[in-house]
Backbone as CSV, one residue per row, in Angstrom:
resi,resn,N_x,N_y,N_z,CA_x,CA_y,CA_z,C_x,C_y,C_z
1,UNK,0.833,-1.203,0.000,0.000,0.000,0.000,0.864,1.249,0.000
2,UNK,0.479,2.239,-0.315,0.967,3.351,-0.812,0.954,4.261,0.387
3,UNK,2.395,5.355,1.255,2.360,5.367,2.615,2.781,7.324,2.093
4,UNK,1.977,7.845,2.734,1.831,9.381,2.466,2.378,10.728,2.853
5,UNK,2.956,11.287,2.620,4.541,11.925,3.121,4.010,13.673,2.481
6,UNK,4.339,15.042,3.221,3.844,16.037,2.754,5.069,16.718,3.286
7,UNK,6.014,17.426,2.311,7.193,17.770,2.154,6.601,19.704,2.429
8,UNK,7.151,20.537,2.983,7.117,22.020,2.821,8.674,22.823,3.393
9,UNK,8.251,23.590,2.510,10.153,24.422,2.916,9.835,26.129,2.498
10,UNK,11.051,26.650,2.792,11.206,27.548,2.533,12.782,28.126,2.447
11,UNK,12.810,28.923,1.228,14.150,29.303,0.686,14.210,30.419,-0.535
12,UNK,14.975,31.102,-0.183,15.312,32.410,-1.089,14.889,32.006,-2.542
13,UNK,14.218,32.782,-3.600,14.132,32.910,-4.690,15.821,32.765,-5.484
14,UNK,15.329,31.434,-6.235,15.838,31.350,-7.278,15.478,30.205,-8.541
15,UNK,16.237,30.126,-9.598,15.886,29.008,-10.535,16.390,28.037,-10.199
16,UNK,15.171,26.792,-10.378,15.909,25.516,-10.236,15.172,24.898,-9.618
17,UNK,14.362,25.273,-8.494,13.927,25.081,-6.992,12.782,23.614,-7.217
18,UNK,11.808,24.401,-7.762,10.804,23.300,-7.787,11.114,22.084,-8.849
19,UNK,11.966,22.233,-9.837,12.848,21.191,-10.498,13.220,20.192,-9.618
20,UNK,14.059,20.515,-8.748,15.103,20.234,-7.573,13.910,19.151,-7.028
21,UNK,13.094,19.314,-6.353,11.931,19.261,-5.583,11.641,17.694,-6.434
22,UNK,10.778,17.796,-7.122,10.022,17.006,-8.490,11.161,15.912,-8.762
23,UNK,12.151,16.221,-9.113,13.283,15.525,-9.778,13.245,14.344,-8.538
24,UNK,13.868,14.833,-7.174,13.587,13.974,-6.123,12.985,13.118,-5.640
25,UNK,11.800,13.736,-6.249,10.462,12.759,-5.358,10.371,11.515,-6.841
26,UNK,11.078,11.989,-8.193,10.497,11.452,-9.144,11.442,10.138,-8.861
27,UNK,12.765,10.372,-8.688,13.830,9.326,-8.838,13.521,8.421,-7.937
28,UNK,13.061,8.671,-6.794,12.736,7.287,-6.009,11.120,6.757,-5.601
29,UNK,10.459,6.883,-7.039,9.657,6.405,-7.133,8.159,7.035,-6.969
30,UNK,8.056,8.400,-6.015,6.955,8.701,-5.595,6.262,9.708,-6.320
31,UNK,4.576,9.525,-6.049,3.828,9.958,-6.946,3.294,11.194,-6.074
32,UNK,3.176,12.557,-6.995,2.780,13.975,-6.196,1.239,13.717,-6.600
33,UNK,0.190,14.321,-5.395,-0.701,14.012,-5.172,-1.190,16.047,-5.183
34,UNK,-0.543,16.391,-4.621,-0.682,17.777,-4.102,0.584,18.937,-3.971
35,UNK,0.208,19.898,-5.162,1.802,20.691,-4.689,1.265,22.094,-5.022
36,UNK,1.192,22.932,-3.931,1.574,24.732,-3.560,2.667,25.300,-3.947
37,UNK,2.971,26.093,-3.854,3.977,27.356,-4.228,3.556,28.975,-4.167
38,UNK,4.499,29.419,-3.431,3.919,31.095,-3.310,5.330,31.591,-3.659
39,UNK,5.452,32.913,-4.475,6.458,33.336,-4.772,6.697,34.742,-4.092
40,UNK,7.322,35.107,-3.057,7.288,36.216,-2.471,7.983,36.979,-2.541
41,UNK,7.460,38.047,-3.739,8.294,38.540,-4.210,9.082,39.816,-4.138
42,UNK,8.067,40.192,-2.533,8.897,41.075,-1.523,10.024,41.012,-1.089
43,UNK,9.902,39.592,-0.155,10.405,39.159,0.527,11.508,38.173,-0.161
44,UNK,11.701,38.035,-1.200,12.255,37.146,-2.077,12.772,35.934,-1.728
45,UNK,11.038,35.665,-1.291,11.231,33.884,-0.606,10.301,33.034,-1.520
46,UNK,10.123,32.279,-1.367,9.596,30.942,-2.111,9.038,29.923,-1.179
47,UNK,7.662,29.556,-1.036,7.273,28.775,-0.355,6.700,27.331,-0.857
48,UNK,6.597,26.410,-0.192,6.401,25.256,-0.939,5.510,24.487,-0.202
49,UNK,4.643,23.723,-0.724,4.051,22.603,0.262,3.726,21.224,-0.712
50,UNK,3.793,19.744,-0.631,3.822,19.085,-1.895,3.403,17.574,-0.851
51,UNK,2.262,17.360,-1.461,1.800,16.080,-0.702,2.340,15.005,-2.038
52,UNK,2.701,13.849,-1.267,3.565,12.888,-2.087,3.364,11.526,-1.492
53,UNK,3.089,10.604,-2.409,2.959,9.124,-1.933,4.296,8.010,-2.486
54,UNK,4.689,7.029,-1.775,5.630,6.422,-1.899,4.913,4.792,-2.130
55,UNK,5.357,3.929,-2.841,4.774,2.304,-2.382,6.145,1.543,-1.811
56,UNK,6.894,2.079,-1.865,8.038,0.661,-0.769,7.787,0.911,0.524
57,UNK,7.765,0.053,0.463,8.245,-0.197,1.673,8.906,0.073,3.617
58,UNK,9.887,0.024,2.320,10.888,0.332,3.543,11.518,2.286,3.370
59,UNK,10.433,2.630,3.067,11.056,3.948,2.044,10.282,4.949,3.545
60,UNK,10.858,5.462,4.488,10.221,6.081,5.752,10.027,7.678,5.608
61,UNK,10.316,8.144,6.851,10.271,10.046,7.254,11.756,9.884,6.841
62,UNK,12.167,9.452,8.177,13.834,9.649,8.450,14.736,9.533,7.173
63,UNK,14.340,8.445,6.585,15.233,8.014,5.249,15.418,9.149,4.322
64,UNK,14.039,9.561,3.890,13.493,10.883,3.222,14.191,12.500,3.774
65,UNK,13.950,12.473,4.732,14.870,13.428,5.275,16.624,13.763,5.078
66,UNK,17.267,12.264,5.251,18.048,12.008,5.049,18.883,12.520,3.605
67,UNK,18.035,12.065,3.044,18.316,11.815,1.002,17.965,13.860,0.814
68,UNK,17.154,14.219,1.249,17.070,15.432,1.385,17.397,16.632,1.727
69,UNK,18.465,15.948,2.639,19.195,17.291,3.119,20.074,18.130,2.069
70,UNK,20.619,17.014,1.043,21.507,17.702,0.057,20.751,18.486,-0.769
71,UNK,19.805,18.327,-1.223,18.963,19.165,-1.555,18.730,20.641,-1.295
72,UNK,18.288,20.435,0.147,17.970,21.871,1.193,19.294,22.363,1.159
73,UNK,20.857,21.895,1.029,21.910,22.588,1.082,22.105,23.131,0.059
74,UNK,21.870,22.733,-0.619,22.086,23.153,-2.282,21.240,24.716,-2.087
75,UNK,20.056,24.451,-1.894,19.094,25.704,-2.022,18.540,26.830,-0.920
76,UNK,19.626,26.367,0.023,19.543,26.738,1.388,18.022,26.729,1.636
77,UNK,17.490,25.778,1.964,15.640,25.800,2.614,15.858,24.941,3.970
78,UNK,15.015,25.931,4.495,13.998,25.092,5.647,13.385,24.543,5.404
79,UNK,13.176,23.265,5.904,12.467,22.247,5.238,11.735,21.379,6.904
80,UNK,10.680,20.912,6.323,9.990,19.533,7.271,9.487,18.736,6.422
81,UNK,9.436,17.346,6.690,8.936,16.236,6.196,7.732,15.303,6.723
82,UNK,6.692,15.128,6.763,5.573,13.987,7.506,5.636,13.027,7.018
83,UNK,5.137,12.055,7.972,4.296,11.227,7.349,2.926,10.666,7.923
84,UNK,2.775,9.434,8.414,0.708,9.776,8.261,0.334,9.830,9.462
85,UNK,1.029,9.977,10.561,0.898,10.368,12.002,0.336,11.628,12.306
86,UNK,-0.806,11.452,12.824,-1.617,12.858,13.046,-1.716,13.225,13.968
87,UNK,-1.772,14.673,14.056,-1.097,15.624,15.201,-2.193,15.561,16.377
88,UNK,-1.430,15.258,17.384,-1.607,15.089,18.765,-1.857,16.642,19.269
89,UNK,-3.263,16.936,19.608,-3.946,18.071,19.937,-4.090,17.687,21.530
90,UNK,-3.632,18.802,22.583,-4.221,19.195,24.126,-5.126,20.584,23.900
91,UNK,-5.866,20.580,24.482,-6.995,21.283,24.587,-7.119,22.257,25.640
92,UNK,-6.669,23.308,26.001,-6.586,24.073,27.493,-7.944,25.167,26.959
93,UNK,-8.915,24.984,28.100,-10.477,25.927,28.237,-10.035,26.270,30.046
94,UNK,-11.344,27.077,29.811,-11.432,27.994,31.369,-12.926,27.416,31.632
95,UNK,-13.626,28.612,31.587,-15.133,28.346,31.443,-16.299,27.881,30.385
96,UNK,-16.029,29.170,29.497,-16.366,29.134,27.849,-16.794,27.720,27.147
97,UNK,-17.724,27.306,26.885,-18.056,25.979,26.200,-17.601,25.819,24.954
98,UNK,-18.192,27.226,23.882,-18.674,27.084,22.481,-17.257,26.682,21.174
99,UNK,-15.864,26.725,21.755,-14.862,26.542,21.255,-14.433,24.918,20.834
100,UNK,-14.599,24.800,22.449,-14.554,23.364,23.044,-15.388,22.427,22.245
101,UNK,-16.674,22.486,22.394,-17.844,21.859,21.912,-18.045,21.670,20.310
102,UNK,-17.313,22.888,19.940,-16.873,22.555,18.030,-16.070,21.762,18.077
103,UNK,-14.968,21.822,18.642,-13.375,21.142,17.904,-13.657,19.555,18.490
104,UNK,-14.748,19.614,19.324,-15.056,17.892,19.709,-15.845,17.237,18.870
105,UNK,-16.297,18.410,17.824,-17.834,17.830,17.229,-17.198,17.238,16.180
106,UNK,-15.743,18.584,15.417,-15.562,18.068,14.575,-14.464,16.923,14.760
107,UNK,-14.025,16.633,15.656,-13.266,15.493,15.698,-13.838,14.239,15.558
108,UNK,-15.098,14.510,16.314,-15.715,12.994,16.498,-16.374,12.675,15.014
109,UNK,-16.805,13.963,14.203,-17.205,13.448,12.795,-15.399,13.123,11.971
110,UNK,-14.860,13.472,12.521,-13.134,12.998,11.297,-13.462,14.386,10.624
111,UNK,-13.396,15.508,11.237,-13.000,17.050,9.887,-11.838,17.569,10.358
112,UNK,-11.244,17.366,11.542,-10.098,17.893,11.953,-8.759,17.566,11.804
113,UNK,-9.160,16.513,11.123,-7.193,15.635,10.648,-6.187,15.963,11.944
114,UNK,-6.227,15.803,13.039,-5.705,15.825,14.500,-6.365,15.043,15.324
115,UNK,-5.924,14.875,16.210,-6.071,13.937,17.265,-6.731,14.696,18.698
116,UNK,-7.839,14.466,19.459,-7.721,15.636,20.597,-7.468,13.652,21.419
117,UNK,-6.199,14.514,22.395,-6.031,13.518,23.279,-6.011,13.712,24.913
118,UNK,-6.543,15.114,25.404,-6.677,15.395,26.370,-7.184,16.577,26.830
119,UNK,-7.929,17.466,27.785,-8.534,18.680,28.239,-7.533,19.354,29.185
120,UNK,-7.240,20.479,29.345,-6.584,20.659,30.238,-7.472,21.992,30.464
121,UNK,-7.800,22.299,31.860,-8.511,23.845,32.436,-7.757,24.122,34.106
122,UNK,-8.123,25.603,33.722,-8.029,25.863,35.296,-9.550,25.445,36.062
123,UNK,-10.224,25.859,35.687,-11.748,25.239,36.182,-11.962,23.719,36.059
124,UNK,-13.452,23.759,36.870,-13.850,22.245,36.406,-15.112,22.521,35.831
125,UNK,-15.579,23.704,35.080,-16.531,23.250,34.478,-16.756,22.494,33.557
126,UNK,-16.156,22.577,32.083,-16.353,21.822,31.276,-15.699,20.494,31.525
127,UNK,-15.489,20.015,32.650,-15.105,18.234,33.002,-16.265,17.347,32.256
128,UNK,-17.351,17.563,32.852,-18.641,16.960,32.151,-18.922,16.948,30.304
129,UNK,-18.325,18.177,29.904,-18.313,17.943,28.234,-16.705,17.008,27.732
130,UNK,-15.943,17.343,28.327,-14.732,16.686,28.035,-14.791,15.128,28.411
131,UNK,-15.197,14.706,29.344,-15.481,13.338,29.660,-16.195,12.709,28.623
132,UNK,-17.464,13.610,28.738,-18.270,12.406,27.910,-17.740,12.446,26.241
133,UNK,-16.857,13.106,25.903,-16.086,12.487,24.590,-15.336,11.994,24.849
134,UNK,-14.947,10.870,25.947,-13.867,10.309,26.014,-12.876,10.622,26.141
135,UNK,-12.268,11.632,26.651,-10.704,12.391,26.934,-10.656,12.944,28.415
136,UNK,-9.589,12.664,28.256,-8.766,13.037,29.908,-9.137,14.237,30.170
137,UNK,-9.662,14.620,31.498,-10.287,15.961,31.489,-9.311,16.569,32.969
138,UNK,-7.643,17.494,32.975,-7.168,17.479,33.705,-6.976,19.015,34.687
139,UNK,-7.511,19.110,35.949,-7.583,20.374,36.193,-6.486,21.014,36.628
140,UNK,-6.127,22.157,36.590,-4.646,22.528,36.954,-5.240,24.117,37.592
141,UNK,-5.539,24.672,38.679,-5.765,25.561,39.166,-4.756,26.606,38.985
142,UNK,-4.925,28.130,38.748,-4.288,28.773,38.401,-4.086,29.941,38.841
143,UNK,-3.201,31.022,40.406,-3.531,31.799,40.766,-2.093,32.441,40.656
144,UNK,-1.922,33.557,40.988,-0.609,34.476,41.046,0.487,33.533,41.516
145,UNK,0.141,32.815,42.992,1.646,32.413,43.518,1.640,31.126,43.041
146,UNK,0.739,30.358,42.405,0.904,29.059,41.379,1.381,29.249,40.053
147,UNK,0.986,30.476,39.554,0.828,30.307,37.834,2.757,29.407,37.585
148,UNK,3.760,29.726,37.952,4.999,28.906,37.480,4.600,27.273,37.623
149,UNK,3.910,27.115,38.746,3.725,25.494,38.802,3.137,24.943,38.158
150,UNK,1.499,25.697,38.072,0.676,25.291,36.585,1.501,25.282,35.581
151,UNK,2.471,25.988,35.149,3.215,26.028,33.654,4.139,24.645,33.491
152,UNK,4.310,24.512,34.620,5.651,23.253,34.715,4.717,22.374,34.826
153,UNK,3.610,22.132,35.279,2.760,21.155,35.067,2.287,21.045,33.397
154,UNK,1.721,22.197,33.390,1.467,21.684,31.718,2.433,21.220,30.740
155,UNK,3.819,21.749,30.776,4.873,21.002,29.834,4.968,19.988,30.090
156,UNK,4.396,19.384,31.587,4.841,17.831,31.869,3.327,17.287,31.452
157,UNK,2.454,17.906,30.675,1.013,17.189,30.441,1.600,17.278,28.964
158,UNK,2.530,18.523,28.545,2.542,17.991,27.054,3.220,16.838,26.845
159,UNK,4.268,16.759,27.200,4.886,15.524,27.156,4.584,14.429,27.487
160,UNK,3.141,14.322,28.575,2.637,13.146,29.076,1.956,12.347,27.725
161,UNK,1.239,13.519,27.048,0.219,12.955,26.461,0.870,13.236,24.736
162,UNK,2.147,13.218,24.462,2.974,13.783,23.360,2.087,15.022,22.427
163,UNK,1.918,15.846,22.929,1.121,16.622,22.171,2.000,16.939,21.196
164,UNK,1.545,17.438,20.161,2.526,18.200,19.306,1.576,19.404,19.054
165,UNK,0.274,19.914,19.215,-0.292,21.131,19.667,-1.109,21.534,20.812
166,UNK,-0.584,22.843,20.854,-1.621,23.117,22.259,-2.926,23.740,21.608
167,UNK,-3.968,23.587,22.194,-5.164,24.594,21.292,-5.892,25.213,22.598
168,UNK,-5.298,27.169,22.661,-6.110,27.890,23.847,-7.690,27.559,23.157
169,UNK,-8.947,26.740,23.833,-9.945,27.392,23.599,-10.621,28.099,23.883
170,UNK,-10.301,29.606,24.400,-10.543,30.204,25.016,-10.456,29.633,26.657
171,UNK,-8.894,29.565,26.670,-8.125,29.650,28.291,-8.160,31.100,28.448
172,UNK,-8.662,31.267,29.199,-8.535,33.026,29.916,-7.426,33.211,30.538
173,UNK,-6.454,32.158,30.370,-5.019,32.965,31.485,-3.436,33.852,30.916
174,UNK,-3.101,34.248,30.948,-1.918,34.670,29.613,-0.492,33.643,30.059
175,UNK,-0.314,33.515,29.109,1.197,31.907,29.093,2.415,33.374,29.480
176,UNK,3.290,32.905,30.181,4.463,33.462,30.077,5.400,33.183,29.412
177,UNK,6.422,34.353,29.325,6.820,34.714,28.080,7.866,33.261,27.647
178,UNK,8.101,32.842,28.907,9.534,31.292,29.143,9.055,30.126,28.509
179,UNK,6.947,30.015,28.809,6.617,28.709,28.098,6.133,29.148,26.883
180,UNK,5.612,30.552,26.440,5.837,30.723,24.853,6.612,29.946,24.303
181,UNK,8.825,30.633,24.766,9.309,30.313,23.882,9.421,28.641,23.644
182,UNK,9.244,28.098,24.913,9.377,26.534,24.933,8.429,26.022,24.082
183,UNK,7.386,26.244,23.674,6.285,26.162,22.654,6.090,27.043,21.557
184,UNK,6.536,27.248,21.218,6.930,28.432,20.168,6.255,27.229,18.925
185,UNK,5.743,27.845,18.068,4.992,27.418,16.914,4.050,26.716,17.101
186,UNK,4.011,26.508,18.554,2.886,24.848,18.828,1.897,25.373,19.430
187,UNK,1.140,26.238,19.364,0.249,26.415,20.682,-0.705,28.045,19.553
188,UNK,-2.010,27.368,19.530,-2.518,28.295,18.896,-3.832,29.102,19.888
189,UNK,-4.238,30.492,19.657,-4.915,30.793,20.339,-6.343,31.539,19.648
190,UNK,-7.304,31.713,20.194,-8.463,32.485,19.288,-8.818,33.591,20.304
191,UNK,-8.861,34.422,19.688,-9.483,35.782,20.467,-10.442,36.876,19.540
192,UNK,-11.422,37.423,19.988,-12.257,37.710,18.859,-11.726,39.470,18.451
193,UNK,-11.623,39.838,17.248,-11.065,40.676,16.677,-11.507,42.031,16.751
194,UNK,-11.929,42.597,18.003,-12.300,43.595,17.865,-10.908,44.031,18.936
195,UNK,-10.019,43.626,19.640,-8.624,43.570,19.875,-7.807,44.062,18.399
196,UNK,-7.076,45.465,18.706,-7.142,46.267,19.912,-7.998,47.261,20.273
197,UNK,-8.976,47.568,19.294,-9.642,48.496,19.495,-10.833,48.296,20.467
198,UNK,-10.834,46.996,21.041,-11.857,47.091,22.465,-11.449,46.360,23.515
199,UNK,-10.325,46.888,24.088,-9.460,45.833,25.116,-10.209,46.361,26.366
200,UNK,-10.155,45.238,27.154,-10.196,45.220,28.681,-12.073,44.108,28.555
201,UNK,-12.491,44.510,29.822,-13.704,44.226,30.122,-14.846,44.626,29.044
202,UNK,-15.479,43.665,28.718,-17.167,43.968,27.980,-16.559,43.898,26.694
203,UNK,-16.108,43.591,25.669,-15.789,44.331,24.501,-16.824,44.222,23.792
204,UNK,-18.139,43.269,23.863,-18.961,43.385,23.019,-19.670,44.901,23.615
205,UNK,-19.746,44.884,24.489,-20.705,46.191,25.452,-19.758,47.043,24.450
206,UNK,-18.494,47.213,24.411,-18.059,48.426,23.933,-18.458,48.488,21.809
207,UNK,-18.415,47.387,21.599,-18.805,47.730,20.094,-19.954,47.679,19.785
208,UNK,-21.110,47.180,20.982,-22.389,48.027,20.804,-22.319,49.329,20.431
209,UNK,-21.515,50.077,21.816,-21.435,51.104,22.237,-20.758,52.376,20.892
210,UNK,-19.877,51.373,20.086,-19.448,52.176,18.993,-20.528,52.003,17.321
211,UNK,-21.232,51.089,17.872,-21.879,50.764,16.497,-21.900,49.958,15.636
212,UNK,-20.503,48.769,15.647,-19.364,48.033,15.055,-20.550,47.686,13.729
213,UNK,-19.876,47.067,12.777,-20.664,46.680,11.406,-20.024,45.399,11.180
214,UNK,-18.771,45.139,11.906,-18.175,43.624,11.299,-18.081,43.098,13.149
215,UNK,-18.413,41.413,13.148,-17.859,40.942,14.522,-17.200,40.209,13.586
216,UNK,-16.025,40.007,14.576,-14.848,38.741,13.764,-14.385,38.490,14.452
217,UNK,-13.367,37.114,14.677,-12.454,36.135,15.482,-10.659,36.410,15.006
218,UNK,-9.850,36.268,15.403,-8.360,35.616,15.152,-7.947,34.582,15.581
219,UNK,-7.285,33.515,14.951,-6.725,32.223,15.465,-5.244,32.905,14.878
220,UNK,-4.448,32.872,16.009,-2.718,33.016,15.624,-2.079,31.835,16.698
221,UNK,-0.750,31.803,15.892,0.370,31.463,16.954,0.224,31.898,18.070
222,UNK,0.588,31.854,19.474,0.943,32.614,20.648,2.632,32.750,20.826
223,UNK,2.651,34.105,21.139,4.126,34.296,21.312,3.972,34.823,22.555
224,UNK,5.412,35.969,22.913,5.172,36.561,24.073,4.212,38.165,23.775
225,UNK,4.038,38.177,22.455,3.566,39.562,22.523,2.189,39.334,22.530
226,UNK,1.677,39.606,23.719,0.328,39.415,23.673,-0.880,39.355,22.678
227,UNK,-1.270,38.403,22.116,-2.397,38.512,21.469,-1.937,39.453,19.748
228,UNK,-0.447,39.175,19.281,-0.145,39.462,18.830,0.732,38.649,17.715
229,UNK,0.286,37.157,18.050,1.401,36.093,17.072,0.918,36.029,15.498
230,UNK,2.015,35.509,14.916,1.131,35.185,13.684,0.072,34.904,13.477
231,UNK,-0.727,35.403,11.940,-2.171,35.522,12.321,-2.068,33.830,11.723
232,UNK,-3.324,32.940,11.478,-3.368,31.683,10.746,-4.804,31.703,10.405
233,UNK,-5.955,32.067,10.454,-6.905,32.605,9.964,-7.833,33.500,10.963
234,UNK,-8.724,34.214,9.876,-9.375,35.296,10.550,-10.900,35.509,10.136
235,UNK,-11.999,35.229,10.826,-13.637,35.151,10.477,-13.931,36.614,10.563
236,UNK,-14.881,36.987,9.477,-15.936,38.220,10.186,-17.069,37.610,9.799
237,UNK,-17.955,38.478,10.249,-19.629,38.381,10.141,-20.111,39.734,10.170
238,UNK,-21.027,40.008,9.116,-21.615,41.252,8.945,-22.828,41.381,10.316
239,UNK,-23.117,42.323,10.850,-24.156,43.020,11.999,-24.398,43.979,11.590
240,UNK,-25.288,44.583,12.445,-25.843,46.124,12.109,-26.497,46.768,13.494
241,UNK,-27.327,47.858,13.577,-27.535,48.222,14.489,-28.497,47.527,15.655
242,UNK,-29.277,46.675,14.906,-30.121,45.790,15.581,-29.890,45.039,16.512
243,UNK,-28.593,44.813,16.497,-27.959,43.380,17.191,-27.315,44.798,18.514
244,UNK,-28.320,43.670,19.723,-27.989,44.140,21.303,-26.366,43.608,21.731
245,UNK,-25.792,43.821,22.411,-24.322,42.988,23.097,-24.246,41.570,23.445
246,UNK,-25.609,41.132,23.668,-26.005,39.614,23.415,-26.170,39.226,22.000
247,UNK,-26.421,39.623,21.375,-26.581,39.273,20.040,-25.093,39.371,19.155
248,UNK,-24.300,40.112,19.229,-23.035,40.314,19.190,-22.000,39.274,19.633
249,UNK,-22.681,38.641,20.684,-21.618,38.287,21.563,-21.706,36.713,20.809
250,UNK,-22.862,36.389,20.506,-23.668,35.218,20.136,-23.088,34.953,18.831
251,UNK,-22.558,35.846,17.222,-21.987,36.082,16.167,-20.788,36.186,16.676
252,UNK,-20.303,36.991,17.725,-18.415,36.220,17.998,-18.266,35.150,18.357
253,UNK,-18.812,34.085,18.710,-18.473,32.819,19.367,-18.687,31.906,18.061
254,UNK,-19.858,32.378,16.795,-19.902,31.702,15.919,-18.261,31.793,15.118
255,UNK,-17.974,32.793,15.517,-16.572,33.449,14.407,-15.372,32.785,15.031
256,UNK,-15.687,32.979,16.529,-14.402,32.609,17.333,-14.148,30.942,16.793
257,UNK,-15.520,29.962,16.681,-15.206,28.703,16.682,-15.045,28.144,15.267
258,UNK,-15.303,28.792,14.081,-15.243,28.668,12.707,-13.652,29.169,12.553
259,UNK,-13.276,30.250,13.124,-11.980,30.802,12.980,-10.675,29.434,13.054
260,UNK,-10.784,29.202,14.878,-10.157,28.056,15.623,-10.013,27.115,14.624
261,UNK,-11.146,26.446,14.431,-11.143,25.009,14.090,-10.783,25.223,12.802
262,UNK,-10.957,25.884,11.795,-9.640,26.357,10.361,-8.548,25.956,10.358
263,UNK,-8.203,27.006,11.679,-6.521,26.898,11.507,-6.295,26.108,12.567
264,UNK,-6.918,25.142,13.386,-6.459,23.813,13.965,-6.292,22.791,12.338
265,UNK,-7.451,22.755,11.894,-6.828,21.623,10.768,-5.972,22.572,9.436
266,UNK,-5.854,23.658,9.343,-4.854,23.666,8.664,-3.360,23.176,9.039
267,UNK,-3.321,23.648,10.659,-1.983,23.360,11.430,-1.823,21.896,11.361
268,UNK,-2.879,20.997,11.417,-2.482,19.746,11.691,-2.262,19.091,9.908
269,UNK,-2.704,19.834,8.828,-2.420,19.475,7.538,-0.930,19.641,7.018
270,UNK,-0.510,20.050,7.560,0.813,21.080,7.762,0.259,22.717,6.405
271,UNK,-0.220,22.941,6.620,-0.596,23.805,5.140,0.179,24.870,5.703
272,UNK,0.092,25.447,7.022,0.862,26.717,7.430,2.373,27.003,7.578
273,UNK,3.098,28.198,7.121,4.464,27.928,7.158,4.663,29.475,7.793
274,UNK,5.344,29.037,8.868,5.383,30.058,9.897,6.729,31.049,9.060
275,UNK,6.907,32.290,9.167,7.899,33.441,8.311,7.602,34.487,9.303
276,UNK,8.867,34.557,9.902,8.949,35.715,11.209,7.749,35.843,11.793
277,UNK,6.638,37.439,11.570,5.558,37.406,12.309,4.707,37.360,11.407
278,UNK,4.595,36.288,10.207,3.432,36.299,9.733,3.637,34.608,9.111
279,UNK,2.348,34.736,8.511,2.333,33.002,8.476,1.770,32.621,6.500
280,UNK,2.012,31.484,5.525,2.017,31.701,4.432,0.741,30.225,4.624
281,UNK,-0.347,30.037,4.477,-1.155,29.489,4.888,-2.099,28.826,3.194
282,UNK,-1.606,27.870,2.680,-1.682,26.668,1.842,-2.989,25.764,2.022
283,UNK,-4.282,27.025,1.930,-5.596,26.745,1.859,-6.091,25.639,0.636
C-alpha cells in the first residue's frame, strides 16, 4: 500500500527550486498528489508545500529526510517532512463551552485531521463535556503564587500525552513569556477581533457602544507579545444596528469557533508555514 509523506520548505528565490523538488520525489519512485507554491516577491522567498505518496516499503520520514538534506543545502531551505501520524492536539479551556464543543464535534465526525487527546482547564466546568467524549479531562488551578507550577505542570502534560499542539480554547489565562518560547509554533490561540480596538472588560458592550458593522475572530500562533502572534486565519460576520451585546456576543463565538477550528486543521495538515511574524497558509 501506498504510505503518504507532505514535504514544505522555505528558501530564497531562485531558478531551479521546484525542479530540484520534483526531480527527487520522481527518482525514487513517488507519486505527487498535491503541490503549492507562493512566490514572495517582496520578501524574495519561495514557499512550498507538496503532498507525495511512496509504495516501498521500507522507504520512511527519516530516510526521506536524510536523502534530502543535500537538496535543502544546495538551495539553502527550511524544510519539514511527515508522514501519516496525526497531530496530537491538548486542549486548554477555562469556562467558555462554544470553542470546546466545536473542535469535539468536529473530531468525532473525522474534519479535523488531528487527534484531541486530552482537556486541560483551570476550572472544572467543562469536566462533564470533556469526559463524555472520552478524553482526559485534567484540572490545573491557576492563581498568582501558582501560575509557574501550573506552567511546569502543563509542559509535563505535554509531554505526558505527546502533544505536538496546544489549542487555547478560550483559556482566559496569559502563558508566560519562558513557556511561549518553549512552545513556540505549537500552541494556537483564538481571540475575537475587535482587539485592539476594544481591550479590557465587555468588549462586546463596547462595540455596541461604537456601532461596530463587522464581529470577527483571530486564530494566531501565541508568542510573548500578547495577542499578537502570527495571524493563521481570521472570520468576520456582517451586523448592524439591531444586534444588542447579546446578540453580538452570540456572532463572535460563531466566528471565534469557525476561525479556531480552520486553523487547527490547517496546522495539523501542515498547510501553514510560519515566516517571522506572519504566516504563508496553503488553503
Amino acid at each position: 500500500m501506498a504510505r503518504n509523506f507532505i514535504l514544505t520548505l522555505r528558501c530564497p528565490q531562485r531558478s531551479g527550486i521546484v525542479h530540484a523538488v520534483t526531480e527527487f520525489l520522481v527518482d525514487r519512485g513517488c507519486d505527487i498528489s498535491e503541490h503549492q507554491q507562493f512566490d514572495d516577491n517582496v520578501r524574495g522567498q519561495l514557499f512550498l508545500r507538496t503532498s507525495f505518496s511512496s509504495t516501498d516499503p521500507d522507504r520512511g520520514v527519516d530516510e526521506l529526510k536524510g536523502d534530502f538534506a543535500a537538496v535543502a543545502r544546495e538551495f539553502a531551505m527550511e524544510f519539514e517532512l511527515w508522514g501519516e501520524e496525526r497531530t496530537r492536539i491538548l486542549v486548554m479551556v477555562s469556562k467558555t463551552a462554544h470553542c470546546l464543543n466545536d473542535l469535539l464535534f468536529r473530531w468525532r465526525a473525522g474534519n479535523l485531521d488531528g487527534e484531541l487527546v486530552g482537556v486541560v482547564s483551570n476550572h472544572e466546568d467543562l469536566r462533564p463535556m470533556a469526559e463524555a467524549a472520552g478524553l482526559d479531562f485534567v484540572h490545573v488551578p491557576v492563581t498568582a503564587e501558582t501560575k509557574a507550577a501550573a506552567e511546569d505542570r502543563l509542559l509535563e502534560l505535554v509531554d505526558e500525552y505527546r502533544a505536538d499542539l496546544v489549542v487555547l480554547a478560550r483559556y482566559m489565562q496569559v502563558l508566560s513569556d519562558e513557556l511561549c518560547a518553549k512552545l513556540e509554533g505549537r500552541v494556537i490561540n483564538i481571540h475575537h477581533s475587535f482587539l485592539p480596538g476594544f481591550k479590557g472588560a465587555k468588549p462586546y458592550h463596547q462595540a455596541y457602544d461604537r456601532g461596530v458593522k463587522y464581529v470577527g475572530a483571530t486564530a494566531h500562533y501565541v508568542t510573548a507579545d500578547l495577542d499578537e502572534g502570527p495571524i493563521i486565519e481570521q472570520e468576520v460576520l456582517r451586523v448592524d444596528h439591531s444586534f444588542d451585546p447579546r446578540a453580538l456576543a452570540t456572532v463572535g463565538r460563531d466566528a471565534e469557533a469557525l476561525a479556531l477550528s480552520r486553523a487547527v486543521r490547517w496546522h495539523c495538515q501542515h498547510r501553514v508555514l510560519l515566516y517571522g511574524r506572519s504566516t504563508v497558509v496553503f488553503r
